[in-house]
C-alpha positions as a Markdown table, in Angstrom:
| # | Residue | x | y | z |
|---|---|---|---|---|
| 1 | Unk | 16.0 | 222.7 | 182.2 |
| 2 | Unk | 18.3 | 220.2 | 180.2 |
| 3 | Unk | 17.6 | 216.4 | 181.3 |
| 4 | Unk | 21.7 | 216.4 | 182.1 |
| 5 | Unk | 21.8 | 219.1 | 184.3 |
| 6 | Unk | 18.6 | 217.6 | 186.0 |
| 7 | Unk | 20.6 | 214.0 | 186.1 |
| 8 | Unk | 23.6 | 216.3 | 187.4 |
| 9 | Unk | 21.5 | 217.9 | 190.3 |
| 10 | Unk | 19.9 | 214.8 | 191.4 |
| 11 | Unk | 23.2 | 212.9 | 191.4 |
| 12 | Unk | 24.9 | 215.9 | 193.3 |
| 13 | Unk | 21.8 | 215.6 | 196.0 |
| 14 | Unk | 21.7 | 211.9 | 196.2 |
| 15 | Unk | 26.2 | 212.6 | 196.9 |
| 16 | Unk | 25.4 | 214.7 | 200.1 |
| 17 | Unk | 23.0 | 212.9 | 201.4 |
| 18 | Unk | 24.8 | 209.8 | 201.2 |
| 19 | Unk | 27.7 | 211.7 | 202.8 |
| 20 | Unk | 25.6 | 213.3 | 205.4 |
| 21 | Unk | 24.7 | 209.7 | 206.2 |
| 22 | Unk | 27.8 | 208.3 | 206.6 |
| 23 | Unk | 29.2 | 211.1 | 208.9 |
| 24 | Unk | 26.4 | 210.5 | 211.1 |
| 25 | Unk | 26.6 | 206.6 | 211.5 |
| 26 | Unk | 29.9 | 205.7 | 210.7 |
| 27 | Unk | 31.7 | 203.4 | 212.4 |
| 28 | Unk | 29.5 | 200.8 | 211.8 |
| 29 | Unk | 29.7 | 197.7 | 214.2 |
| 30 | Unk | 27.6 | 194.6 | 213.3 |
| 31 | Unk | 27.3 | 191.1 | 215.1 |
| 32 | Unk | 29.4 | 189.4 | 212.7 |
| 33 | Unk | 32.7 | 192.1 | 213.7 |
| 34 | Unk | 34.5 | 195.7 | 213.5 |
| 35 | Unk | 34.4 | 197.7 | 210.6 |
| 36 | Unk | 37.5 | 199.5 | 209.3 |
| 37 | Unk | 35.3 | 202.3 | 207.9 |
| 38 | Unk | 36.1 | 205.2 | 210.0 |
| 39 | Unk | 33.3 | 207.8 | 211.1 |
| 40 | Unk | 33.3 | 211.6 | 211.7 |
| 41 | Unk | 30.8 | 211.8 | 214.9 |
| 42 | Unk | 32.3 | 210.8 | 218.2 |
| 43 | Unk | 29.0 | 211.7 | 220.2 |
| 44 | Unk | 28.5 | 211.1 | 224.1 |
| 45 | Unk | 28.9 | 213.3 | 227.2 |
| 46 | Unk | 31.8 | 214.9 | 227.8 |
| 47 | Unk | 32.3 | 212.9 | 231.6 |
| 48 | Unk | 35.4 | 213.8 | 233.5 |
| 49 | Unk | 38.0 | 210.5 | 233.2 |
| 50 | Unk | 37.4 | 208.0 | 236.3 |
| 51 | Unk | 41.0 | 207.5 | 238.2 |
| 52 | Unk | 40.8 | 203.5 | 237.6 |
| 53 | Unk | 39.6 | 202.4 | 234.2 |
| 54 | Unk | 39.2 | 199.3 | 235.5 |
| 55 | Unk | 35.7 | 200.6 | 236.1 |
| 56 | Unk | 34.6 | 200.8 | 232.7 |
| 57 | Unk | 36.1 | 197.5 | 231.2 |
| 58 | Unk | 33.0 | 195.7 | 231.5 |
| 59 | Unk | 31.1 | 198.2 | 229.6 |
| 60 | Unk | 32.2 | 196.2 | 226.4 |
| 61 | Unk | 34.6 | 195.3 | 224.2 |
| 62 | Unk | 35.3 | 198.1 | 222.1 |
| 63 | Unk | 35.2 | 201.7 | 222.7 |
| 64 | Unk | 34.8 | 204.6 | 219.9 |
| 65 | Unk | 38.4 | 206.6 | 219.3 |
| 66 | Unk | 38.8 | 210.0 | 218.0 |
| 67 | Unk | 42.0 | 212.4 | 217.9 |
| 68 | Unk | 42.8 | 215.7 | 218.1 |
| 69 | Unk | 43.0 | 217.1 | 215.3 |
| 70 | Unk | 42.2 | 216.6 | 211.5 |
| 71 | Unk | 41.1 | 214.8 | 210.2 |
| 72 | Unk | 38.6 | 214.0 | 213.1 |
| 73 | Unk | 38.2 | 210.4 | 212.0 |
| 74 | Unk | 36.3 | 208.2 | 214.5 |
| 75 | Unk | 37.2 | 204.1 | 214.6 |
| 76 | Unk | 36.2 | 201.1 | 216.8 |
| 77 | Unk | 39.3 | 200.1 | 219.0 |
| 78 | Unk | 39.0 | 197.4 | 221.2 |
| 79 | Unk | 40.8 | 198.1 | 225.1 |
| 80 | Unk | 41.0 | 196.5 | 228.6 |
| 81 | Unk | 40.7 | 199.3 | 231.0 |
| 82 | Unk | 43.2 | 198.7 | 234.1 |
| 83 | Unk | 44.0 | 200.9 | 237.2 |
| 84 | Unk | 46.6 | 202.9 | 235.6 |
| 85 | Unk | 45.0 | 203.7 | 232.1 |
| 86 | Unk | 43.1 | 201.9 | 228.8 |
| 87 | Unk | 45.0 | 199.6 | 227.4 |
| 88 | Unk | 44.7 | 199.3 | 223.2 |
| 89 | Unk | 46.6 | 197.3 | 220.8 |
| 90 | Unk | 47.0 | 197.6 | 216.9 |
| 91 | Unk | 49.1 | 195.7 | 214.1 |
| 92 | Unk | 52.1 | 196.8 | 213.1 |
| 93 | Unk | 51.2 | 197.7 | 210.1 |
| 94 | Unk | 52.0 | 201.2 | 210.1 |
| 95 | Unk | 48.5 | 202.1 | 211.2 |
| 96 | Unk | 46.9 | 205.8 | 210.9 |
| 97 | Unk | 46.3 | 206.7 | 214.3 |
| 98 | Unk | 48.9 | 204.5 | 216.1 |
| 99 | Unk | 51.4 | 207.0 | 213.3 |
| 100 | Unk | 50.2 | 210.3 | 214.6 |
| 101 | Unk | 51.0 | 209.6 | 218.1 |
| 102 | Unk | 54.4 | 208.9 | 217.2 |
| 103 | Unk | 54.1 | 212.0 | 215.4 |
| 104 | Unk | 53.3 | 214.1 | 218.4 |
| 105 | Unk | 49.5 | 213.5 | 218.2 |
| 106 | Unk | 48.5 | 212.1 | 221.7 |
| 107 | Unk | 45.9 | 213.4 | 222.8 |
| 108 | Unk | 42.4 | 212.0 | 222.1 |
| 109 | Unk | 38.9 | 211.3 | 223.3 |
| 110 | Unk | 37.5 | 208.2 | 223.8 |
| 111 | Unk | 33.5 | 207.1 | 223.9 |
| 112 | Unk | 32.9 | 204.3 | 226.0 |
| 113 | Unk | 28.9 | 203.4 | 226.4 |
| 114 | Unk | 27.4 | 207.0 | 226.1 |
| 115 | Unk | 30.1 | 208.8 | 228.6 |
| 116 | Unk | 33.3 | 210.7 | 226.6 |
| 117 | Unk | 36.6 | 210.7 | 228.3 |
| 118 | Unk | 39.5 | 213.0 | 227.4 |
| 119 | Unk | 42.7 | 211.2 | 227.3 |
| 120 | Unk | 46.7 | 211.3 | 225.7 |
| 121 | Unk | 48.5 | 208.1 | 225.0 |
| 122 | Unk | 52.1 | 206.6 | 225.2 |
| 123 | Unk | 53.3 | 203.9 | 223.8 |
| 124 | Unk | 54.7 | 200.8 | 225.3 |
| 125 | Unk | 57.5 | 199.1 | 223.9 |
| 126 | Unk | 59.8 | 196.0 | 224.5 |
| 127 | Unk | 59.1 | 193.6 | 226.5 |
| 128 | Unk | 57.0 | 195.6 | 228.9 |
| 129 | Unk | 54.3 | 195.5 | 226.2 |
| 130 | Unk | 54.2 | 191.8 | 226.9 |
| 131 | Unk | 52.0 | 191.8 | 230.4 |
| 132 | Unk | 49.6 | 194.2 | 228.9 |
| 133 | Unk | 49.3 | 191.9 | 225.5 |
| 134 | Unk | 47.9 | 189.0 | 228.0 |
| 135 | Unk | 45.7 | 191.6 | 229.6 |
| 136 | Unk | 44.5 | 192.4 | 226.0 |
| 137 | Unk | 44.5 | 188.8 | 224.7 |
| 138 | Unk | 42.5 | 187.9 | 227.7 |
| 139 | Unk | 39.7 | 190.4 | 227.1 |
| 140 | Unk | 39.5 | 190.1 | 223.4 |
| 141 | Unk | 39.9 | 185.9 | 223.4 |
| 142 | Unk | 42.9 | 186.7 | 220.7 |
| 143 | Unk | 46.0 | 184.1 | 221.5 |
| 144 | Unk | 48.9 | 185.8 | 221.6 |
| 145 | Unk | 50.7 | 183.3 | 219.1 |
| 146 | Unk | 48.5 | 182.8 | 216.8 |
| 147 | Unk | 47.9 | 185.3 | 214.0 |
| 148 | Unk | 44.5 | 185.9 | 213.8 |
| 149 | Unk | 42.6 | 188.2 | 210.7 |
| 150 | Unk | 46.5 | 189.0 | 209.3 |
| 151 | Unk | 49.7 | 187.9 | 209.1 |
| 152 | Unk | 51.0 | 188.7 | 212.5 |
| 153 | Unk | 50.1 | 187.9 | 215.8 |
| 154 | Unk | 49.1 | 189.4 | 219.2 |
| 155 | Unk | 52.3 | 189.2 | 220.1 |
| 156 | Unk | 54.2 | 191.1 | 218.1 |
| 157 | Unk | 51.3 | 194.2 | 218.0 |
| 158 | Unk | 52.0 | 197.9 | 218.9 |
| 159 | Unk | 50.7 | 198.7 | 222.5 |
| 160 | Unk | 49.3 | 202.0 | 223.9 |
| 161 | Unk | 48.3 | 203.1 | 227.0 |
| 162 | Unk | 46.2 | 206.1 | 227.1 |
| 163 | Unk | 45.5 | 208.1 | 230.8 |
| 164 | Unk | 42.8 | 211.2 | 231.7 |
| 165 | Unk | 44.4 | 214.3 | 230.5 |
C-alpha cells in the first residue's frame, strides 16, 4: 500500500471519529458560558409535558432545544418556565431556529434536566413581549436596556412561548 493512500485512510478515520464525537457531545456548555456550536443528540426521556412549567424553572438556566425536522440541530436556549408555557428569547438577528418557526416549523422538543418534553411555539410580538422580557431578564440577570454580548438589547429581542403539544 502507497504511504498516500495510507495518510488518506488514516485522515478519512481520524474525520469520522471526530464527527462521531461531536454528534455525541455537542452542545457543549462550560462554566465560563453557552456555546453557539449546535449538537445532533437531544437525549433524555420522552416525559409527558407538566401543565405549569413553572415546575421545571428551577431545574436551571438553560434547557437543550431541538426541532422537527432537518436538520435535527440541537442548541442551548436559556427559558423561564411560567404557568402558561416556557418562555425563550433570541436576538433579532435573523436567528436559525427562531426563522423556521416563522416558516411553519413549530413544533419541537425540549430537554430540561434528563426528562424530554414535546412542545410547538408562537411567537409573541409588540408590546406584549415586554412582561415576559422582565420575566426572562429576571431569570437570566440580563438588563433589559443594556445590550449585553451584541449590539442589541433584551429589549428589543424576539420572544417565544412554547406549550405541551
Amino acid at each position: 500500500m502507497s504511504k498516500m493512500k495510507i495518510q488518506g485512510i488514516a485522515f478519512g478515520a481520524i474525520l469520522v471519529c471526530g464527527t462521531v464525537g461531536w454528534a455525541a457531545t455537542a452542545p457543549y456548555a462550560g462554566n465560563t458560558g453557552l456555546s453557539r456550536m449546535p449538537g445532533i443528540i437531544l437525549g433524555g426521556t420522552p416525559t409527558a409535558a407538566p401543565s405549569d412549567f413553572s415546575s421545571v424553572d428551577d431545574v436551571g438556566g438553560t434547557l437543550r432545544f431541538q426541532q422537527d425536522g432537518f436538520p435535527p440541530l440541537v442548541i442551548y436556549l436559556t427559558y423561564v418556565g411560567t404557568p402558561e408555557g416556557i418562555i425563550t428569547a433570541t436576538r433579532p438577528d435573523g436567528g436559525y431556529w427562531a426563522q423556521r418557526i416563522r416558516d411553519g416549523v413549530t413544533d419541537a422538543r425540549f430537554r430540561i434536566g434528563d426528562e424530554t418534553y414535546e412542545v410547538t411555539a408562537r411567537e409573541i410580538t409588540g408590546d406584549a413581549r415586554l412582561p415576559l422580557l422582565q420575566k426572562y431578564s429576571a431569570k437570566s440577570g440580563m438588563p433589559l436596556d443594556v445590550a449585553v454580548g451584541g449590539p442589541d438589547p433584551l429589549r428589543d429581542w424576539e420572544v417565544f412561548v412554547w406549550t405541551a403539544r
